[in-house]
C-alpha positions as CSV (number, residue, x, y, z in Angstrom):
1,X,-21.1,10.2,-14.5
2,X,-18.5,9.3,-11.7
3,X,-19.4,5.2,-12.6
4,X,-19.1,5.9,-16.3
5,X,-15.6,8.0,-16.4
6,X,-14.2,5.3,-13.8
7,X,-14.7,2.4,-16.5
8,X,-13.1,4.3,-19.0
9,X,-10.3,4.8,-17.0
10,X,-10.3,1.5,-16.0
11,X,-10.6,0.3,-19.8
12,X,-7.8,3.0,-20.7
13,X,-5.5,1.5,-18.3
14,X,-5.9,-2.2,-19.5
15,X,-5.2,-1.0,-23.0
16,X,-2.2,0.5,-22.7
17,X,-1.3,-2.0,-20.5
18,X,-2.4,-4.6,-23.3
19,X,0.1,-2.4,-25.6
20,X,3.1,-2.6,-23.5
21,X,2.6,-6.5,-23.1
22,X,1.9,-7.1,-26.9
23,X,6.3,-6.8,-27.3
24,X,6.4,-9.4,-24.8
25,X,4.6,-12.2,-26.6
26,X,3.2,-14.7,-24.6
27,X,5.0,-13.8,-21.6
28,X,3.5,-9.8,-21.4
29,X,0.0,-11.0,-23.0
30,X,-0.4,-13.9,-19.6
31,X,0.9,-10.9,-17.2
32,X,-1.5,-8.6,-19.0
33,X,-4.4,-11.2,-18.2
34,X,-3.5,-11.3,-14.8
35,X,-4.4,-8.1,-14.3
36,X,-8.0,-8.1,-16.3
37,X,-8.7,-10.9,-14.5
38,X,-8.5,-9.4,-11.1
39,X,-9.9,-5.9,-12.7
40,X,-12.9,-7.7,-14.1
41,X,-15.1,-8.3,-10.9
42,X,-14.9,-4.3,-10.4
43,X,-15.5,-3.5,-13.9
44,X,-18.5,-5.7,-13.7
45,X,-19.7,-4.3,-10.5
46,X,-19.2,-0.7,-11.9
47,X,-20.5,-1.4,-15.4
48,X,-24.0,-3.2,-14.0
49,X,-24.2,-0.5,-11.3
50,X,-24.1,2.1,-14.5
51,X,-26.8,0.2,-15.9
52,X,-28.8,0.3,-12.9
53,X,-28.6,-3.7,-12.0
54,X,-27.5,-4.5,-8.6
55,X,-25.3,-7.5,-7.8
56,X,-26.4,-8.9,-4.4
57,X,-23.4,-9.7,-2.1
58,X,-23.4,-13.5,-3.4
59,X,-23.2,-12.8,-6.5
60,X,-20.2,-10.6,-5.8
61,X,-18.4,-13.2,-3.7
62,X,-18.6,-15.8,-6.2
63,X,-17.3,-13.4,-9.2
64,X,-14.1,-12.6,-6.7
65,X,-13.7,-16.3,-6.2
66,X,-13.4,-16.9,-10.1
67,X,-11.1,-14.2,-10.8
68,X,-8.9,-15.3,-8.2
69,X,-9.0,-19.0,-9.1
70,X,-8.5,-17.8,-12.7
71,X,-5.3,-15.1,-11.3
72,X,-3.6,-17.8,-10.0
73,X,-3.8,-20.0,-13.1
74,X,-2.4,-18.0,-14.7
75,X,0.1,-17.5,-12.6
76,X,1.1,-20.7,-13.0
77,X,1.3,-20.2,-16.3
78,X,3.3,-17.6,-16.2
79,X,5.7,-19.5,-13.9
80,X,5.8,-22.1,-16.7
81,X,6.2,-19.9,-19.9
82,X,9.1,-18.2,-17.8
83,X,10.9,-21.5,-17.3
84,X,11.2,-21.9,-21.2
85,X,14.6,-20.4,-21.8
86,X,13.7,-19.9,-25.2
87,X,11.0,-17.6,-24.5
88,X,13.0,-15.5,-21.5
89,X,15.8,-14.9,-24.3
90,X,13.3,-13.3,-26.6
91,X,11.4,-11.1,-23.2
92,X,15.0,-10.1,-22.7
93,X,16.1,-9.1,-26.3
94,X,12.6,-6.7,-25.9
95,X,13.3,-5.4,-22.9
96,X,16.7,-4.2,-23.8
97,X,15.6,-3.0,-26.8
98,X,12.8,-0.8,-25.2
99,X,15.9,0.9,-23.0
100,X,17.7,3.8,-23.8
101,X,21.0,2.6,-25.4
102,X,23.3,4.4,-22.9
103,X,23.6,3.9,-19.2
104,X,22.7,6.3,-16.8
105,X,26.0,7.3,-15.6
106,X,24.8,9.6,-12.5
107,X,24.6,8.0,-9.0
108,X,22.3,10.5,-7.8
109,X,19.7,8.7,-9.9
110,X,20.0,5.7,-7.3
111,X,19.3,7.9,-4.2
112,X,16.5,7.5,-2.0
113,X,15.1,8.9,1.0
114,X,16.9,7.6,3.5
115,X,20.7,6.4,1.1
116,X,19.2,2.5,1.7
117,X,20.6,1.3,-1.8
118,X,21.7,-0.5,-4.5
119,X,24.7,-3.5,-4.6
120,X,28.4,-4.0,-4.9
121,X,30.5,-6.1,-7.5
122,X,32.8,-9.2,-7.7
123,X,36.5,-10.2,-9.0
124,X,36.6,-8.2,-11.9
125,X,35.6,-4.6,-11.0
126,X,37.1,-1.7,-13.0
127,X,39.2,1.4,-11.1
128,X,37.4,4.2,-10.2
129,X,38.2,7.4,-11.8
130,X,40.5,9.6,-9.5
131,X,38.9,11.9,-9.5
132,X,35.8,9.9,-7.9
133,X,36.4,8.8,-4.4
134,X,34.9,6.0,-2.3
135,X,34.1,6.4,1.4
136,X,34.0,2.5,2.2
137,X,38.2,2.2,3.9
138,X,40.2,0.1,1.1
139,X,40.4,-2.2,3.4
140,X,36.7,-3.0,3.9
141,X,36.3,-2.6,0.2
142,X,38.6,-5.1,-0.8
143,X,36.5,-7.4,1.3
144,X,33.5,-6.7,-0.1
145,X,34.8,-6.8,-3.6
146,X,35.2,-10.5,-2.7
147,X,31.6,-11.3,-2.0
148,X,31.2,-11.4,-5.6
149,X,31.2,-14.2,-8.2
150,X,30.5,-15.5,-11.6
151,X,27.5,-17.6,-10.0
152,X,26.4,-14.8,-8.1
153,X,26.8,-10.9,-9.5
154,X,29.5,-10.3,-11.9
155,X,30.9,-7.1,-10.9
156,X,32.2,-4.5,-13.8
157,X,32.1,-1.5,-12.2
158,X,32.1,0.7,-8.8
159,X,30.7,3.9,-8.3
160,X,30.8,6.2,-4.9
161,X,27.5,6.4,-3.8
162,X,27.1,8.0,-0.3
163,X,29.4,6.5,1.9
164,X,29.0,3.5,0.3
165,X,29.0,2.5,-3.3
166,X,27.3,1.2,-5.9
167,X,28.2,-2.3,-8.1
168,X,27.0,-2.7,-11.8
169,X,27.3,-5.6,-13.4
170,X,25.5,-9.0,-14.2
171,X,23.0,-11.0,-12.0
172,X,23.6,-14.5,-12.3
173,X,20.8,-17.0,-11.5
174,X,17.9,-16.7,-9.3
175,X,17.5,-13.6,-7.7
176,X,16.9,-15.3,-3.9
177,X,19.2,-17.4,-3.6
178,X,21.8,-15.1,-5.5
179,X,20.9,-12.5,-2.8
180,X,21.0,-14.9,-0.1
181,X,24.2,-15.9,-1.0
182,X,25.8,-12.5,-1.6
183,X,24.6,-11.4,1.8
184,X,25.9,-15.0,3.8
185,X,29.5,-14.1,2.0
186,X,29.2,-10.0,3.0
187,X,28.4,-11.4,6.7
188,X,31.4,-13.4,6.6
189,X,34.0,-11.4,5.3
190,X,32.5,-7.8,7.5
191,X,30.1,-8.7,10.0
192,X,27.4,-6.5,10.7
193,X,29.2,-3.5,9.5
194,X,27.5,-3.0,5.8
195,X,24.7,-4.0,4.2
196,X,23.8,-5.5,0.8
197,X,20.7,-4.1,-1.2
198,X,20.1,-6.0,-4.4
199,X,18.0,-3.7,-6.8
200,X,16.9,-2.5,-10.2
201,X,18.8,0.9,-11.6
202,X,17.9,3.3,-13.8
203,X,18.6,1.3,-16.7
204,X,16.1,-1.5,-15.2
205,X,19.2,-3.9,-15.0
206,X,20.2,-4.7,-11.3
207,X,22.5,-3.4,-9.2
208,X,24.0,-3.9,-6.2
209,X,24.6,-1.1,-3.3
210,X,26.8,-1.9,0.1
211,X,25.9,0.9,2.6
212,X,27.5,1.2,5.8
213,X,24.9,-0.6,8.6
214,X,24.8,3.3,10.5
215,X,22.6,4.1,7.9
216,X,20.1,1.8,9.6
217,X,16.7,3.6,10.8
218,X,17.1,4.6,14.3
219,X,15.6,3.7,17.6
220,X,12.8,5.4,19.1
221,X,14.2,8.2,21.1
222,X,12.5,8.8,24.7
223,X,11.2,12.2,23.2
224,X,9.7,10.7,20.5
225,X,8.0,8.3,22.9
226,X,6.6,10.7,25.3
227,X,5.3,12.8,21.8
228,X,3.3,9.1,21.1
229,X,2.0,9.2,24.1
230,X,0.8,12.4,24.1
231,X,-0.6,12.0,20.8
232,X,-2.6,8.8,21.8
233,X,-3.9,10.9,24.6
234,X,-5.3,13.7,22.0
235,X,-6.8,11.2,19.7
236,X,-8.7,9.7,22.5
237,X,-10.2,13.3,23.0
238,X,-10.8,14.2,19.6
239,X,-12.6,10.6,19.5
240,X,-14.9,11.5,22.4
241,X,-15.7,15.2,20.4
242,X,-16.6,13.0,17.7
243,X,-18.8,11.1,19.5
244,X,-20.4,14.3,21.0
245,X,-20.7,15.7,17.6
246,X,-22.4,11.9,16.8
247,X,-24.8,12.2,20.2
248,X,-26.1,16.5,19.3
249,X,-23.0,18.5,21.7
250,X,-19.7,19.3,21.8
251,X,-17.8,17.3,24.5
252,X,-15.2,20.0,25.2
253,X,-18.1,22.0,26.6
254,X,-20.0,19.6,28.0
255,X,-17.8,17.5,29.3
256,X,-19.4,16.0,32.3
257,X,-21.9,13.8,29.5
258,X,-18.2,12.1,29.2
259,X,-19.7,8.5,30.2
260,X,-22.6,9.4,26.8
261,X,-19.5,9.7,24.5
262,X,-17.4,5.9,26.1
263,X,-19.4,3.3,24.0
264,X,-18.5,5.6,20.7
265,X,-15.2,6.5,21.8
266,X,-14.7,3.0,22.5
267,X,-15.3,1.6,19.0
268,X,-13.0,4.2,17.4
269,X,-10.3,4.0,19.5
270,X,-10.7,-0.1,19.1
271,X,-10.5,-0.2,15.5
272,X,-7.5,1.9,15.6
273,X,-5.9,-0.2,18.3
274,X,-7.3,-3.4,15.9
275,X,-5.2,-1.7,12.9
276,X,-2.2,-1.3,14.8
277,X,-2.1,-4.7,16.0
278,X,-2.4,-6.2,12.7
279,X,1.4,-4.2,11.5
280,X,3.0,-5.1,15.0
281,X,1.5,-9.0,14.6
282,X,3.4,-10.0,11.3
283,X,6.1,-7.4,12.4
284,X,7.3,-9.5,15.6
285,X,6.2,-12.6,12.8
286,X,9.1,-11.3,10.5
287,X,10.9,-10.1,13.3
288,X,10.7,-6.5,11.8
289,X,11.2,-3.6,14.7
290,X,8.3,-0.9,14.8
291,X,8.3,2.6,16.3
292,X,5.5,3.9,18.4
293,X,2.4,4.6,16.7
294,X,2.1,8.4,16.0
295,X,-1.7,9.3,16.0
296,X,-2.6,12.0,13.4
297,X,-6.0,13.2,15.5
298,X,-9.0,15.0,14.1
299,X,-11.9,17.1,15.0
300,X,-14.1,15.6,12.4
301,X,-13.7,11.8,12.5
302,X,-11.5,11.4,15.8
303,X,-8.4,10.3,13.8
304,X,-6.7,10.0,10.3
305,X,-4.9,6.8,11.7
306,X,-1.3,6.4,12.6
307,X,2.0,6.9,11.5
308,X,4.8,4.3,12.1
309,X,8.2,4.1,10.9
310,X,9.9,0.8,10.3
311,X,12.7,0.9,11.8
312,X,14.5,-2.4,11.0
313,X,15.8,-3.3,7.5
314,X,13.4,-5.5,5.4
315,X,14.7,-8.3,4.2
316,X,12.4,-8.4,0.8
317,X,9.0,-6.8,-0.5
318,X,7.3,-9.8,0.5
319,X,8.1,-9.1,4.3
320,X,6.8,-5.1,3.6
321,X,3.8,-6.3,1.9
322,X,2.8,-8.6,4.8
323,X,3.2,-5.6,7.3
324,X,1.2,-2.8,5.7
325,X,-1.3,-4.9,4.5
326,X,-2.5,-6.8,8.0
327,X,-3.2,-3.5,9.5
328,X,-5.8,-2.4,7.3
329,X,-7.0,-5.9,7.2
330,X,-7.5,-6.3,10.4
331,X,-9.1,-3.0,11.1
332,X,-11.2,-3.2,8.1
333,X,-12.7,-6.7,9.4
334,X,-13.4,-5.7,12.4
335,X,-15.5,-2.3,11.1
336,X,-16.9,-4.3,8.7
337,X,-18.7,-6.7,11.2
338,X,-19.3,-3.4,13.8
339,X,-21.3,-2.0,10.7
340,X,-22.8,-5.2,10.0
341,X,-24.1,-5.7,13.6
342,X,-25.3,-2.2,14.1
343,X,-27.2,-2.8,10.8
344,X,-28.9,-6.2,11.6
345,X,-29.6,-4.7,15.0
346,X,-30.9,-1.4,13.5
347,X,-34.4,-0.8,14.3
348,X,-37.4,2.1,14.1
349,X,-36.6,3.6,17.7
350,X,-33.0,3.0,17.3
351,X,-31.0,6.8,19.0
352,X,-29.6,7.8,15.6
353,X,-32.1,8.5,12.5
354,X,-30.1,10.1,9.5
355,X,-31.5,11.2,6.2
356,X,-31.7,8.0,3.5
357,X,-29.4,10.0,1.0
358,X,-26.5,9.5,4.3
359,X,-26.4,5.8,2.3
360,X,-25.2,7.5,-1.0
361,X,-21.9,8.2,0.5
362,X,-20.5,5.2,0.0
363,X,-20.7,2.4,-2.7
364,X,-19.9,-0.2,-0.5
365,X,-21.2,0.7,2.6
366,X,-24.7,1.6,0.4
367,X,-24.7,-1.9,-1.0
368,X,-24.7,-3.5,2.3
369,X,-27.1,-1.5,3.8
370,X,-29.5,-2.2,0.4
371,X,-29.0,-5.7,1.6
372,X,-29.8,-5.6,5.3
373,X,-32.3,-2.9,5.6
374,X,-33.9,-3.7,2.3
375,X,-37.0,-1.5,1.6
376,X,-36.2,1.0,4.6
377,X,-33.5,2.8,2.7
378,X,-36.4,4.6,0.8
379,X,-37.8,6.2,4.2
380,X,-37.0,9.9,4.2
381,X,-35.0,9.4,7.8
382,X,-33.8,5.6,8.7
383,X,-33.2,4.7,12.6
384,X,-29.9,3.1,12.9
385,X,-27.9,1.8,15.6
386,X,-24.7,3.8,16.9
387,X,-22.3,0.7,15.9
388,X,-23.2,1.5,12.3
389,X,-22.1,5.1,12.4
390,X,-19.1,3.6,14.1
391,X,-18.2,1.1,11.5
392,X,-18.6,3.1,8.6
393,X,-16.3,5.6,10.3
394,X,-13.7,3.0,11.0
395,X,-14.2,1.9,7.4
396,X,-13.4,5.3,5.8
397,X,-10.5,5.5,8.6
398,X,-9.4,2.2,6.9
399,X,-9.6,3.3,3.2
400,X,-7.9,6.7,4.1
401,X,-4.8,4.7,5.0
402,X,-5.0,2.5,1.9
403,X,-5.0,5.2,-0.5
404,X,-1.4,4.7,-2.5
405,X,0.8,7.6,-1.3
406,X,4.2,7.2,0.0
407,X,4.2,5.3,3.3
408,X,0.9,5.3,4.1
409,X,-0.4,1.7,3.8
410,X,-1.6,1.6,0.5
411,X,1.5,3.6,-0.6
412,X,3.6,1.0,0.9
413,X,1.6,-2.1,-0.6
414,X,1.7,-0.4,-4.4
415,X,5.6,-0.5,-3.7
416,X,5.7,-3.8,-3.0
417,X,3.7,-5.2,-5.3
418,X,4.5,-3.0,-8.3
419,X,8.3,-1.4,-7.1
420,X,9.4,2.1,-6.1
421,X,8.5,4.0,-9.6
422,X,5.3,3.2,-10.0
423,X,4.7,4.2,-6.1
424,X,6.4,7.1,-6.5
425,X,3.5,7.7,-9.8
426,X,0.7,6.9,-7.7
427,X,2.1,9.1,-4.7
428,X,1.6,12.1,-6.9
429,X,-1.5,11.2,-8.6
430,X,-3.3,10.6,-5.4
431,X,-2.2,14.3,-3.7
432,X,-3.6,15.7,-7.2
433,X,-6.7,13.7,-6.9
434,X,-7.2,15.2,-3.2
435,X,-6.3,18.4,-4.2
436,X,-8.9,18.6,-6.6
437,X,-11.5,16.8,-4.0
438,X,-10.7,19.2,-1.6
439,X,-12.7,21.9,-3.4
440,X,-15.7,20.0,-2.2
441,X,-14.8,18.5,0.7
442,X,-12.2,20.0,3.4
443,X,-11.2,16.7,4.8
444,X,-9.5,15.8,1.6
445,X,-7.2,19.0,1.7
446,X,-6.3,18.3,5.3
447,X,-5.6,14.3,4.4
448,X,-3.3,15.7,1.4
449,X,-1.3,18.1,4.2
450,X,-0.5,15.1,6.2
451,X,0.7,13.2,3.5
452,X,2.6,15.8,1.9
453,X,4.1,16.5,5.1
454,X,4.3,13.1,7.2
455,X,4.6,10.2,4.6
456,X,5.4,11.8,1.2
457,X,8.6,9.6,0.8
458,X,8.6,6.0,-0.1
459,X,9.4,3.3,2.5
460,X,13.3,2.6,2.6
461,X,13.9,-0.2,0.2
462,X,14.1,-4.0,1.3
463,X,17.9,-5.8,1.0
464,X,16.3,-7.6,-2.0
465,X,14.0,-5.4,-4.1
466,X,13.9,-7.5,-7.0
467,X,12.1,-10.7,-6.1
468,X,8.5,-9.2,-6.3
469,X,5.3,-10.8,-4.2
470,X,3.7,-14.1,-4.8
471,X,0.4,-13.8,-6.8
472,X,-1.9,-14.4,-3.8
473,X,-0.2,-11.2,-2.1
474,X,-0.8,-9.3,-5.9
475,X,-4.5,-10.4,-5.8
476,X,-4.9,-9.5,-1.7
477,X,-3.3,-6.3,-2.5
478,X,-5.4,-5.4,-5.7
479,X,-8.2,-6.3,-3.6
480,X,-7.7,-3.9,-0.5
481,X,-7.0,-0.9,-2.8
482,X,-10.5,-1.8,-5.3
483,X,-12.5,-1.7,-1.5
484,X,-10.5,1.8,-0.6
485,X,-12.2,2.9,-3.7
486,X,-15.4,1.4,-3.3
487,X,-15.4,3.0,0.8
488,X,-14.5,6.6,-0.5
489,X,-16.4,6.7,-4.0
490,X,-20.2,7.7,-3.4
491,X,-23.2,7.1,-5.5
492,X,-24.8,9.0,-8.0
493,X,-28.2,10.6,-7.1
494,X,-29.2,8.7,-10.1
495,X,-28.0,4.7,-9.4
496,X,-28.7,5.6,-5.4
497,X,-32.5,6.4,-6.8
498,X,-32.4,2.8,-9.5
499,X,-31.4,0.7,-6.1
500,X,-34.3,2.4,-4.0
501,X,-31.7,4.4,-1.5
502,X,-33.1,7.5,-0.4
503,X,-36.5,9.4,-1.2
């Protein structure tokens, strides 16, 4: 039942996707194909799994390596379709059509978490109403008025926003290199005092926002260090309880079997340190600045991850893409291939035997121990070796951070793919989604507390937040989230029983 209502979602969401794109012409209708194309493995997967056919792991592989092949074809020609200038006029003429025919007049309707914003004007910018006042010294904001141009952003108006302000008016030419531009003149005229965020408004059409550079994120405090610390230190503790609970005891009571719980403890806390390094290798790559790692521990599964802030400004999605996606990349490689050893090395007097129907838990996780174990997945009790408790564990640690709510990983890599509205959509659906899976299963409710308490809110937005990721980061992306899914989702009693898991 799970399988079948996930395909008609799946089918309800290319639909209305194929309705919004139909307006476009060619232009929506290749976009629109972009996203069955990556879609399509997964519906395939789900769709045979419904009909109780199995797709080995080849055979999976190979259906990922078309649909990306045929993604980035079409990205191409996309790319080429948008070069016609015949064709962008008419995609514009929609688009304007399909928005309200009055501006939204209201700053507030800018604001984000953390007032990190939209962008200033050029030469021609009307007065303010007096009655509207604007924090950036005349001085300074004469300066900045300059930045602007006809070959840049056309500025035609200012609005107080914070103590900065906000510039509507026209983009002129490409977004990078209009951005870059705009920035190189800001630098020039202010130095490092403000900065200049190029986005979308509320009436889709960009916008530029100058905000004073105090607003930056700030540096780790020495308290905030010392709380790391000490959260690092429980996590490791909560690990080895996990690893009692794995081994038959609880370690708080018997601690002195502390040397049984190391090799378990060991593999947790390495696939969290493995996730971590992934974000802080492409962060000192980008030259991005990171705070701390704040551990979130847990009784049940030694941790829920980590929570970092970023605490420099990013220069464009691409940049925030690259650093929430190579944690969970790295960590989820290196569970994957713990799980896969423990199951190759998995044998009938290995130390942990758990009931067959333990496999139905997970999709993927099931599928891959169909492959390796074969035949043995129908034994009432299977021996296993510890590493495969271990890498499944750090597999659902790695699936629980890619789920898309506000900054956790996945939050952040919906935001950069897709932009701030839609994260802010998926943030909500996602703490509904838990709310209604914690009436089965506690961990959910206390996953949704941390999120609705800890990472809610949306990562601050880049300096440009128009130029959107290339399509191999849209496809990588798509990809991570469809494996969250497969981690979490289990299977049916019934397709667990047509693929000979369990009794």
């Amino acid at each position: 039942m799970i399988t079948v209502l996930i395909l008609l979602a799946a089918l309800g969401v290319l639909g209305w996707g194929f309705y919004r794109a139909l307006p476009f012409g060619k232009l929506g209708v290749l976009a629109w194909l972009q996203s069955v194309v990556l879609m399509a493995p997964w519906l395939a997967f789900f769709g045979l799994f419904a009909a109780g056919i199995y797709l080995n792991l080849a055979g999976m592989l190979l259906l990922f390596l078309i649909s990306i092949g045929l993604y980035i074809f079409l990205g191409n020609r996309l790319r080429a379709a948008g070069a016609d200038p015949a064709m962008l006029r008419r995609a514009s003429t929609l688009s304007s059509m399909a928005q309200p025919s009055k501006e939204s007049e209201d700053p507030d309707a800018f604001r984000t978490d953390a007032e990190t914003p939209s962008s200033q004007t050029a030469e021609s910018v009307k007065s303010v109403a007096e009655t509207e006042t604007i924090s950036i010294p005349p001085d300074d904001l004469k300066l900045i008025q300059g930045v602007f141009g006809v070959d840049t952003f056309f500025a035609t108006e200012t609005i107080p926003y914070g103590n900065g302000a906000i510039f509507k008016g026209n983009l002129r030419g490409d977004v990078e290199a209009s951005h870059t531009k705009l920035s190189s003149n800001l630098a020039e005229r202010v130095g490092e005092r403000y900065r200049l965020f190029l986005m979308s408004g509320p009436d889709e059409k960009p916008v530029v926002i100058v905000l004073p550079s105090s607003n930056d994120s700030k540096p780790t405090t020495a308290i905030q260090w010392l709380l790391a610390i000490v959260l690092l230190l429980a996590t490791i503790a909560t690990s080895m309880e996990t690893a009692g609970l794995m081994l038959g005891f609880d370690f708080f009571i018997n601690m002195s079997r502390v040397r049984e719980t190391l090799p378990i403890t060991g593999g947790i806390v390495s696939i969290l340190a493995a996730h971590e390094l992934g974000h802080r290798f492409l962060a000192r790559r980008h030259q991005v600045r990171l705070s701390p790692p704040f551990f979130i521990p847990a009784w049940q599964i030694g941790s829920f991850g980590a929570v970092t802030r970023i605490e420099s400004v990013l220069p464009n999605r691409n940049v925030l893409f690259d650093i929430a996606f190579a944690g969970p990349a790295i960590g989820g490689l290196v569970s994957l291939a713990i799980l896969v050893i423990g199951l190759v090395l998995s044998r009938p007097d290995s130390l942990f035997q758990v009931p067959s129907e333990f496999f139905q838990g997970s999709i993927l996780v099931g599928a891959l121990s169909k492959v390796i174990l074969g035949e043995g997945l129908q034994e009432p009790l299977v021996s296993v070796n510890p590493l495969t408790l271990v890498g499944w564990l750090g597999l659902v640690l790695t699936a629980i951070n890619l789920m898309p709510a506000g900054q956790l990983d996945g939050g952040r890599i919906v935001q950069a793919i897709y932009g701030r509205k839609i994260a802010g959509r998926t943030t909500i659906i996602t703490l509904l989604v838990l709310g209604v899976v914690s009436l089965v299963n506690p961990l959910a409710l206390y996953w949704a507390i941390v999120i609705l308490f800890l990472q809610r809110d949306l990562e601050r937005p880049a300096l440009n937040e128009l130029s959107e990721p290339d399509d191999a980061r849209a496809a990588l992306g798509l990809l991570a989230l469809f494996l969250m899914a497969a981690t979490l989702l289990p299977l049916t009693p019934n397709l667990a029983g047509r693929l000979g898991i369990g009794g």
